[in-house]
C-alpha positions as CSV (number, residue, x, y, z in Angstrom):
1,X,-3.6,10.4,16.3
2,X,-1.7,7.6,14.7
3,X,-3.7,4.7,13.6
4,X,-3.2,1.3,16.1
5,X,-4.9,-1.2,14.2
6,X,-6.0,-0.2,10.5
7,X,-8.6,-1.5,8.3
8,X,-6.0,-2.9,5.8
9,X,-7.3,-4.4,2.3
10,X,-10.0,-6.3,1.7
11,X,-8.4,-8.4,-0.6
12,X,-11.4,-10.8,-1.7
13,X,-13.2,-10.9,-4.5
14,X,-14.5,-12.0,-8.0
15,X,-12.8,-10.6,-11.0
16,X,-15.6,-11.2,-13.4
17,X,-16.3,-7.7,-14.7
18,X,-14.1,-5.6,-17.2
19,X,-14.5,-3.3,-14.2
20,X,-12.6,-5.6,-11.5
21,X,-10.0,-6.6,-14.1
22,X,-8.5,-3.1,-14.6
23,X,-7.8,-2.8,-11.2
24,X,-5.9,-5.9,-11.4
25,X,-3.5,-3.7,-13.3
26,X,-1.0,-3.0,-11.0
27,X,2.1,-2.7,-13.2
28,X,5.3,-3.1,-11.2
29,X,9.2,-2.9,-11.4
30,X,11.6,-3.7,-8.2
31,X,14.9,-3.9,-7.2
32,X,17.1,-4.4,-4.0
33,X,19.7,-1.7,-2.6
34,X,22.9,-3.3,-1.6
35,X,21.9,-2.7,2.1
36,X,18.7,-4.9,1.3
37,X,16.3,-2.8,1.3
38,X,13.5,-3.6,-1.1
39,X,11.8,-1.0,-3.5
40,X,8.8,-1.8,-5.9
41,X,8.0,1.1,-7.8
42,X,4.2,1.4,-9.4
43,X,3.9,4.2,-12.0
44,X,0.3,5.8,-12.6
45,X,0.1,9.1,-14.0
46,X,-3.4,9.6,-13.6
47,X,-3.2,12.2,-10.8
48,X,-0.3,14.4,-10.1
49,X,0.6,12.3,-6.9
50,X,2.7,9.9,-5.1
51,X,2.8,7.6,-2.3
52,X,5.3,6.4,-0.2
53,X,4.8,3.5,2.0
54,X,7.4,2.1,4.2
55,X,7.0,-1.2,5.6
56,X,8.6,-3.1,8.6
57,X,8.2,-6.6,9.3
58,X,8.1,-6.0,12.9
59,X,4.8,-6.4,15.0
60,X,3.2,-7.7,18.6
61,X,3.8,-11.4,17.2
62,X,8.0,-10.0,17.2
63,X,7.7,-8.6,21.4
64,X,9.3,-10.6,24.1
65,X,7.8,-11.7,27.1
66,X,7.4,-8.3,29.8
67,X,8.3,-6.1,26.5
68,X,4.1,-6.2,25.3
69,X,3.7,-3.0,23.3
70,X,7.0,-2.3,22.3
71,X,6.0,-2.1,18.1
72,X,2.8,0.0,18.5
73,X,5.3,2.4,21.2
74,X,8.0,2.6,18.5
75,X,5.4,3.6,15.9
76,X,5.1,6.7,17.6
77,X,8.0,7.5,19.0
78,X,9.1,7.6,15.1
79,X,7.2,10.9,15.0
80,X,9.4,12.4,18.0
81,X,11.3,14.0,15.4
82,X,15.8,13.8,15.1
83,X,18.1,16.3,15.2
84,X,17.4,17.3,11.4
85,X,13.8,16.8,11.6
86,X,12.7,18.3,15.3
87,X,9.6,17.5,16.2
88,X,6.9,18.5,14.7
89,X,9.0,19.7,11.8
90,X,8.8,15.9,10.2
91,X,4.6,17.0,9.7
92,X,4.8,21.1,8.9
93,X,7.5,20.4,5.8
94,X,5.2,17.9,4.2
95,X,1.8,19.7,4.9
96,X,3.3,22.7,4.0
97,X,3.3,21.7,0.3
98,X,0.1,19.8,0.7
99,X,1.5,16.2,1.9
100,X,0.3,13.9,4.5
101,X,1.4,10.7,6.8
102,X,0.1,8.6,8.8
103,X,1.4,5.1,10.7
104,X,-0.3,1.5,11.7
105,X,0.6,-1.1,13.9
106,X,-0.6,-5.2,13.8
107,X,0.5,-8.2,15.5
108,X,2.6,-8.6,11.9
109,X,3.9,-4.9,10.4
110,X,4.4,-1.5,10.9
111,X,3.7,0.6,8.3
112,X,4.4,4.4,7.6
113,X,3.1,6.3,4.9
114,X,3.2,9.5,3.1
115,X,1.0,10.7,0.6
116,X,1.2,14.3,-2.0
117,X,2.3,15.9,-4.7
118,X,5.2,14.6,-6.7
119,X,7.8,17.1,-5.7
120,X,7.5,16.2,-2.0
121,X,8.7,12.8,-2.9
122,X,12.6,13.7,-2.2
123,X,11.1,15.2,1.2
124,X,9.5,11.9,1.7
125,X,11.9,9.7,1.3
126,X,14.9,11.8,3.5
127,X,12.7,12.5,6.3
128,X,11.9,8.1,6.4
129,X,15.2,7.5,6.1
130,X,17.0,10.0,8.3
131,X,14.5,8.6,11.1
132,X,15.4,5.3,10.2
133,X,19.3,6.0,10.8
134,X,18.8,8.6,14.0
135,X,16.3,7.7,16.0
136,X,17.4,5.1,18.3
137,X,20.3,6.9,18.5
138,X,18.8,10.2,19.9
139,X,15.3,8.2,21.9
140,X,15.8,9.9,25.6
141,X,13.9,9.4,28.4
142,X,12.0,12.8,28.1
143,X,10.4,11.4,24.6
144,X,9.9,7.7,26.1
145,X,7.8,9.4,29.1
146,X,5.9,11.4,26.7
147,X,5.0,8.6,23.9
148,X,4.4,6.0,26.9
149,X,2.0,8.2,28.3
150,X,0.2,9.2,25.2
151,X,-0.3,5.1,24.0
152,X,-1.7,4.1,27.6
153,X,-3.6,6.6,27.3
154,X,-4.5,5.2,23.6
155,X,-5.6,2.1,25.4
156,X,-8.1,3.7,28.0
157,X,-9.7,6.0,25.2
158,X,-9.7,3.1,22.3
159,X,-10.6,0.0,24.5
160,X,-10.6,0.2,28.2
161,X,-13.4,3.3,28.0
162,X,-15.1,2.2,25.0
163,X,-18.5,-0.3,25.6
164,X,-17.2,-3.9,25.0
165,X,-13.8,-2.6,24.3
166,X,-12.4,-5.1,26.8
167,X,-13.4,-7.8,25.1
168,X,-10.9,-7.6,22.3
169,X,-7.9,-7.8,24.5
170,X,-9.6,-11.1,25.8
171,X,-10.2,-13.0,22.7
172,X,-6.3,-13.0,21.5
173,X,-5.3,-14.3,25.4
174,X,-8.6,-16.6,25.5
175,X,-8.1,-18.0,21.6
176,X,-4.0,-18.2,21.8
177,X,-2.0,-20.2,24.2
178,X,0.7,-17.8,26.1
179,X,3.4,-18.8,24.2
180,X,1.6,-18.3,20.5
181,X,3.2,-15.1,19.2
182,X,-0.6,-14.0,19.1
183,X,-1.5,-14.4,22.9
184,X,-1.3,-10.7,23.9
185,X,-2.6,-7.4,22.7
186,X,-0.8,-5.0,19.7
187,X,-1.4,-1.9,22.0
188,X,0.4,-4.2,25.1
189,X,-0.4,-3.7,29.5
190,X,0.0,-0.9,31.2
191,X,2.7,-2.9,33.5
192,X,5.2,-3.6,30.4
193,X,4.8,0.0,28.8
194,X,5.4,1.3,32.6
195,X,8.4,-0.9,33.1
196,X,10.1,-0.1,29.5
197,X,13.6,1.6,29.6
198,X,15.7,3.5,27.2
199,X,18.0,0.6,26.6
200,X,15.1,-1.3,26.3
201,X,13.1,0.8,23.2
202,X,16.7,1.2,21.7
203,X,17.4,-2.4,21.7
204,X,14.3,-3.0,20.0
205,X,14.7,-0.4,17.4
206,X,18.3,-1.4,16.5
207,X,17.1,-5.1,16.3
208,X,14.1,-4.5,13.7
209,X,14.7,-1.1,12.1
210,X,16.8,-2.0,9.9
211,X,16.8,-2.1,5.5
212,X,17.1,-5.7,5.2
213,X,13.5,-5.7,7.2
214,X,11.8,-3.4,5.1
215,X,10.0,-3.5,2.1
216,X,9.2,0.7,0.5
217,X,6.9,1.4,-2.3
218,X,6.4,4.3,-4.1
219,X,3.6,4.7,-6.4
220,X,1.7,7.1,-8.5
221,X,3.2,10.0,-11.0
222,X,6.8,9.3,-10.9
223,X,9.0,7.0,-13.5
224,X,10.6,3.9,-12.1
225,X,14.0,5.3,-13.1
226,X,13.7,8.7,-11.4
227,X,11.9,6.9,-8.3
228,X,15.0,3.9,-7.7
229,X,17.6,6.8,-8.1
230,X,15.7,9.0,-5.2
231,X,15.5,5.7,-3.3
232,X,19.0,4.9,-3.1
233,X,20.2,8.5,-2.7
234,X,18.1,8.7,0.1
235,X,18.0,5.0,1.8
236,X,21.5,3.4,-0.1
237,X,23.9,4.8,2.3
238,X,22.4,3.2,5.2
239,X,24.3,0.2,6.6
240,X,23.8,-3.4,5.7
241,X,23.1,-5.6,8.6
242,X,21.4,-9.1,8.9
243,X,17.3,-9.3,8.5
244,X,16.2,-10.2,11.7
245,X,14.5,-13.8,12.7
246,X,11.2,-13.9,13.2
247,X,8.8,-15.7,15.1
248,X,7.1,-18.5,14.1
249,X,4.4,-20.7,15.4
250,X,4.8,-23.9,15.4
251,X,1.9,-25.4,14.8
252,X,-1.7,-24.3,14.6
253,X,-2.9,-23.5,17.6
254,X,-6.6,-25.3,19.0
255,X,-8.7,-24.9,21.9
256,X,-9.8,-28.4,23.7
257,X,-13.4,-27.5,24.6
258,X,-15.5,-24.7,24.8
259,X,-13.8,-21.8,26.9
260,X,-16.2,-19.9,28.0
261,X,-15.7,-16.1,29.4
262,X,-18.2,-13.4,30.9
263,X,-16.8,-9.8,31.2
264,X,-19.1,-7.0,33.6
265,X,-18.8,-3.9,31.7
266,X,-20.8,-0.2,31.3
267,X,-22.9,-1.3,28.4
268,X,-26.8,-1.5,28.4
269,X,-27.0,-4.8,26.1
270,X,-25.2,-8.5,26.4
271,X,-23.2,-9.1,23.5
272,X,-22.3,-13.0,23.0
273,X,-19.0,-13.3,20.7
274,X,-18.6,-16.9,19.3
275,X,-15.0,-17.4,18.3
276,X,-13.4,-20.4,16.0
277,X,-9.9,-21.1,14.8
278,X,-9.2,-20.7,11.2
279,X,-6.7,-21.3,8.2
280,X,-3.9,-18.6,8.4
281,X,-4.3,-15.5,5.7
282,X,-3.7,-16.8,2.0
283,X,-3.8,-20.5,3.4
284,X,-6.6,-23.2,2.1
285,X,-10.2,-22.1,3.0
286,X,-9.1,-19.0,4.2
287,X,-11.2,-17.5,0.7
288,X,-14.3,-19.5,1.4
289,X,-14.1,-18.7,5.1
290,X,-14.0,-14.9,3.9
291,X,-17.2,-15.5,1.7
292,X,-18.8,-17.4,4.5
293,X,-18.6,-14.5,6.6
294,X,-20.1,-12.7,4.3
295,X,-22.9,-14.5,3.5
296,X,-24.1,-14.9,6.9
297,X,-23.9,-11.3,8.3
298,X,-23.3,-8.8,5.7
299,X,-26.6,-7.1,4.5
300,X,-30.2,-7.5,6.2
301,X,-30.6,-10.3,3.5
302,X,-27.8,-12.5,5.0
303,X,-28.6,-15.3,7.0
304,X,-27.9,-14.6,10.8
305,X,-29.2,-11.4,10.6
306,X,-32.5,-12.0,8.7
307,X,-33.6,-14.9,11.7
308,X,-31.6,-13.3,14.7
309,X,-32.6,-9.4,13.9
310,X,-36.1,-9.7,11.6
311,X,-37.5,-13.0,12.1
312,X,-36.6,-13.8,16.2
313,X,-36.2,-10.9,17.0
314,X,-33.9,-11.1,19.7
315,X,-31.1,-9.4,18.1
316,X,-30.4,-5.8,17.2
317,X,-27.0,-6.5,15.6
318,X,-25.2,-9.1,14.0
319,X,-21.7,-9.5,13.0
320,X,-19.4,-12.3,10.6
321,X,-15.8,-12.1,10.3
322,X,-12.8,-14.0,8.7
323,X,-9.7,-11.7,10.8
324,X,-7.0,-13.5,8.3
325,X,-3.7,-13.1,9.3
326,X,-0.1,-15.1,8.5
327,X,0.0,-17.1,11.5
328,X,-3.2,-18.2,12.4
329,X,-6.9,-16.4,11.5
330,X,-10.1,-16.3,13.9
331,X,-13.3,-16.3,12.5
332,X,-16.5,-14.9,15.0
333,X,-19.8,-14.3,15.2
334,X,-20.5,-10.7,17.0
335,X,-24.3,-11.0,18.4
336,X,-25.5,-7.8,20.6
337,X,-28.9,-9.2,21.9
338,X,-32.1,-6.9,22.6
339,X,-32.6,-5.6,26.2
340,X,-34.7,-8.7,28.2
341,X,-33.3,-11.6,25.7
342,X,-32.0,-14.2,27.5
343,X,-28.5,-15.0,27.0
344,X,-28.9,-18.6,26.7
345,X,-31.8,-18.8,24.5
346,X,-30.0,-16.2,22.3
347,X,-26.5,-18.8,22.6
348,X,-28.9,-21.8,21.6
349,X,-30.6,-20.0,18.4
350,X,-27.3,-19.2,17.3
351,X,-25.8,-22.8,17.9
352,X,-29.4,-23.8,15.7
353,X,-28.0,-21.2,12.9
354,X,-24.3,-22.5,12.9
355,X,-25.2,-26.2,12.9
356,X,-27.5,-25.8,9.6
357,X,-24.5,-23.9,7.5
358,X,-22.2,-26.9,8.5
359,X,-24.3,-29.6,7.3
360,X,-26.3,-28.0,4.7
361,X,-23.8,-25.0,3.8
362,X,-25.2,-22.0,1.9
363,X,-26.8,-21.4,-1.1
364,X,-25.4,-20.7,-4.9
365,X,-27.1,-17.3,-4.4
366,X,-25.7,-16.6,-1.5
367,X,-22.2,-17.0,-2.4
368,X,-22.7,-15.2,-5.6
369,X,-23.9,-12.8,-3.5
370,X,-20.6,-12.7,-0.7
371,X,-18.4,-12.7,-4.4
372,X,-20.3,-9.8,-5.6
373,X,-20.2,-7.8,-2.1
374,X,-16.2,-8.3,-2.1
375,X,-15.3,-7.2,-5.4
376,X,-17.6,-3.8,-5.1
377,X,-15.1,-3.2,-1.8
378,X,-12.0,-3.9,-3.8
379,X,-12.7,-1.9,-6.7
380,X,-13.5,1.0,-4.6
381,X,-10.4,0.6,-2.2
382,X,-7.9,0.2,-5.3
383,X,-9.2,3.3,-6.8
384,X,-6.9,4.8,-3.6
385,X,-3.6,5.2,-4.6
386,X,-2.3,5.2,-0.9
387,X,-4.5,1.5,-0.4
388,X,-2.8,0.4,-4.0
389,X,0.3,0.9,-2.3
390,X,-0.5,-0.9,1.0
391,X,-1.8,-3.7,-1.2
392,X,1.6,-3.9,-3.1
393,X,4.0,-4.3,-0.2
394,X,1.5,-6.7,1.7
395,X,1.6,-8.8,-1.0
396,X,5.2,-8.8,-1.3
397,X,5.5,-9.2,2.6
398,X,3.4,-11.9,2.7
399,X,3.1,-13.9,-1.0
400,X,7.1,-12.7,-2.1
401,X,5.3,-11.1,-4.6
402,X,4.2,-7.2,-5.5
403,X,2.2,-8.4,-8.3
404,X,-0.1,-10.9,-6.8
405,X,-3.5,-9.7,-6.9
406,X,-4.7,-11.1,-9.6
407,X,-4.4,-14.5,-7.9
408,X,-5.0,-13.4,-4.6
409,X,-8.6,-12.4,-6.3
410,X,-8.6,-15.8,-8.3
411,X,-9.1,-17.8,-4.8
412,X,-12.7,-15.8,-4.5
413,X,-13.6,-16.8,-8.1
414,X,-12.7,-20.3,-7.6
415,X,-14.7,-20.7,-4.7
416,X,-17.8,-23.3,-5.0
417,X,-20.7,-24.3,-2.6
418,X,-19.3,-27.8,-1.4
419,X,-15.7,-25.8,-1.1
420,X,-17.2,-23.2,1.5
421,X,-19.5,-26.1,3.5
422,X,-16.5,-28.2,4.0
423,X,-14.5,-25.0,5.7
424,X,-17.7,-24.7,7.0
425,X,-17.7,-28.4,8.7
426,X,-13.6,-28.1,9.8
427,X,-13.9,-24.7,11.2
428,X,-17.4,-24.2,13.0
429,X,-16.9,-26.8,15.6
430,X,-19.4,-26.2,18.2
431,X,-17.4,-28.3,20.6
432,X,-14.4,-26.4,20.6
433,X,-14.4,-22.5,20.6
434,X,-14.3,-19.7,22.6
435,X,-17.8,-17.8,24.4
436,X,-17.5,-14.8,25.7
437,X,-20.4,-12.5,27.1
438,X,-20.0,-9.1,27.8
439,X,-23.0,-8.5,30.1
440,X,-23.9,-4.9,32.0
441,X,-22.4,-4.2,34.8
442,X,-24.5,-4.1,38.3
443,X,-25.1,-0.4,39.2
444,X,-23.2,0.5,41.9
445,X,-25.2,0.7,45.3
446,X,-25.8,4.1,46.5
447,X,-25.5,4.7,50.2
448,X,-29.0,5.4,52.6
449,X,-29.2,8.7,53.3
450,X,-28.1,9.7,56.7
451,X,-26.3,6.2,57.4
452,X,-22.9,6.7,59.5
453,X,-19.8,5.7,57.6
C-alpha cells in the first residue's frame, strides 16, 4: 500500500543540547542538470546505505476543477511499471538486493523514495527516471481502471469506513472557500476519479512530470562526485521543458462566523473538532502556534487534557495540532467526549479553556516543556537517513534552501511566553471558526416481526 498522506517531519524544536546540534549537521553539496533538474547530495558514511528521494512539486492544491484526485492517482499509477520496468519488476530488482520504496501524496508534493545498499543506487536512479520519461507515454486504459479502482477503494478503507473518517474531507471544504487551492480532499470524489480519461491522466503527467519540477536527493554512503555523475547519466538526458506555474492563493483565507457542522456516523462517542485559521508553514507564529499545540494536548500534564480528561472528566481524549503547510495552516482542537456528556456543556468547557490561553497565555514551564517535547521528536526522526532526506528536499522545496534546519529549529528556540499568547489572541478567535460534531448514528429500525411489506 502506498502512503496517501505521510507523517512528514516534525521540524520544531530547541537546539539547546550538544545532542540536537549534531543533528543540525546536515552537510550538503548541489547542483542543477541542464534539463533543471535539481540534485543535493548528503554524504554520511555511517552505514553502508543510501537514499533516494525524488520530489515533485505537484499536489491536490495543483488539480483543476472536476480533475480532484489526479496527484494521489498518478502516484500510483507510477508503480504500473514501463516497458523496461514491467510491473512488478520496478519492486522485485530492488528487494532482491535488499532495497525498498515507497511514495506520498499532500495537497503540496509527491514524493518517491528508495532506500538500500549502496550498489542499488544506479538501479535507483534508472528505474525513477525511466518512469519519469515512459510513463505517460505507455498509461492505457487497462492500468487507469486498475489504479482508479484500487484509490477509491483507498478512500472507503482509509476514511469513508473508518469512525470519524468523514470528517477530514469536511474540514478542508468547511475551512477553505471552493476556489482556495485547499478546498477539496488529496485522495479526490469518487465522481472525478470515475470521470478521468486517458488523455486526461496523460495531460496531467506531461504537464508536472517533468525535471525542471523536481528536486532528487541522494544521501548516505556515497561521495558527492560519484552520486552527481550517476545523477546525470541517469536523469541528464531527459528533455528540458518549462517548470510549470503553480497555484497560488491570493490571500489568506477567513471564515466570517462560526460554521458549524454535525456529521451522523457508526461511532459510539461524539467528537467536537474546533478548527481555526493559521499563519502558513515557516510564516510568523507558525513556531509558537506549534509549541502551543503542544502545550495544551501533548502529555496527561498538558493543559486541555489535565481539566477535560482528569479533572472534568468528560473527556476520554484530547487532541492539539498546528497542520502547517505553504499556503495556509489550520490549527484544531480534537475532543472525543465520554458516552452521556453533553455536547454542549463539553463545547462551553472547552470555549472556558481557549479563552484563558488567549488572555493569560501559558506558562514559562509549559513552553519549556512543548521545546523540550519537539526536539526529543527531531533528534529521533533525523537519526533516519530516509527522514534526513525528506527533510533536505522540503527545505529546499519550500525555504530555497537544503541546508536550513538550523534556522528552521532557531524559530522554536526564539520563541517566548508573550510571542506564543499574542498567536494565541490572532488565531483562537472564538467568533470565527469552524464546529464540527461527529455524533453516532441512529440505529437503524428493525422491522415488527410478522408485519406485511
Amino acid at each position: 500500500m502506498r502512503i496517501l498522506l505521510p507523517c512528514l517531519l516534525i521540524l520544531v524544536f530547541s537546539a539547546s543540547t550538544c545532542r540536537g546540534a549534531s543533528v543540525l549537521d546536515l552537510p550538503v553539496r548541489e547542483t542543477r542538470l541542464a534539463n533543471g533538474l535539481h540534485v543535493i547530495v548528503h554524504e554520511d558514511h555511517t552505514l553502508p546505505l543510501v537514499a533516494v528521494n525524488l520530489l515533485y512539486r505537484v499536489g491536490s492544491r495543483d488539480e483543476q476543477p472536476r480533475r480532484t484526485g489526479f496527484a494521489h492517482l498518478f502516484e500510483h499509477l507510477m508503480f504500473m511499471g514501463t516497458t523496461r520496468a514491467p510491473l512488478k519488476m520496478f519492486d522485485a530488482w530492488m528487494e532482491a538486493a535488499g532495497g525498498s520504496n515507497n511514495a506520498w501524496t499532500s495537497e503540496d508534493y509527491t514524493d518517491y523514495h528508495e532506500l538500500g545498499p549502496p550498489g542499488l543506487l544506479p538501479l535507483f536512479l534508472w528505474l525513477e527516471a525511466d518512469r519519469l520519461e515512459r510513463l505517460g507515454l505507455e498509461i492505457d486504459q487497462a492500468k487507469l481502471d486498475l489504479q482508479r479502482d484500487v484509490v477509491r477503494n483507498e478512500r472507503r478503507q482509509s476514511i469513508e469506513n473508518v469512525p470519524y473518517g468523514t470528517v477530514e474531507l469536511r474540514v478542508s471544504e468547511l475551512m477553505f472557500p471552493e476556489a482556495h487551492p485547499y478546498h477539496h480532499p488529496v485522495i479526490g470524489s469518487h465522481e472525478d476519479l470515475e470521470a478521468a480519461q486517458v488523455a486526461d491522466v496523460r495531460a496531467f503527467f506531461a504537464e508536472h512530470y517533468l525535471p525542471s519540477n523536481a528536486s532528487l536527493v541522494i544521501a548516505g554512503d556515497v561521495s558527492p562526485d560519484q552520486a552527481f555523475a550517476l545523477a546525470k547519466r541517469s536523469f541528464g538526458w531527459l528533455p528540458s521543458a518549462p517548470e510549470p506555474r503553480r497555484v497560488i492563493a491570493a490571500a489568506q483565507p477567513t471564515l466570517p462566523g462560526v460554521v458549524r457542522e454535525t456529521i451522523a456516523d457508526q461511532v459510539e462517542l461524539t467528537k467536537v473538532l474546533m478548527v481555526f485559521h493559521a499563519p502558513a508553514h515557516f510564516s510568523a507564529g507558525d513556531a509558537e502556534l506549534d509549541l502551543l499545540a503542544s502545550a495544551l494536548a501533548t502529555g496527561k500534564s498538558s493543559r486541555l487534557y489535565r481539566a477535560l480528561v482528569l479533572e472534568q472528566a468528560i473527556a476520554v481524549s484530547v487532541g492539539v495540532s498546528q497542520s502547517s503547510q505553504p499556503l495556509s495552516s489550520l490549527f484544531t482542537v480534537d475532543v472525543v467526549l465520554r458516552s452521556g456528556v453533553d455536547a454542549d456543556q463539553a463545547e462551553a468547557a472547552i470555549d472556558a479553556l481557549l479563552a484563558q490561553v488567549v488572555r493569560d497565555g501559558i506558562s514559562g514551564e509549559e513552553l519549556d516543556r512543548a521545546r523540550n517535547g519537539f526536539e526529543s521528536r527531531f533528534v529521533g526522526r533525523l537519526q533516519s537517513l530516509e527522514a534526513r532526506a525528506i527533510a533536505l528536499n522540503l527545505y529546499h522545496a519550500e525555504r530555497g534552501e537544503a541546508d536550513w534546519a538550523a534556522r528552521d529549529l532557531a524559530r522554536y528556540s526564539a520563541a517566548t511566553v508573550d510571542g506564543v499568547r499574542v498567536w494565541a489572541q490572532r488565531t483562537l478567535t472564538l467568533d470565527a471558526r469552524c464546529i464540527i460534531r461527529v455524533v453516532p448514528a441512529p440505529a437503524p429500525v428493525e422491522p415488527l416481526q410478522g408485519a406485511q411489506p
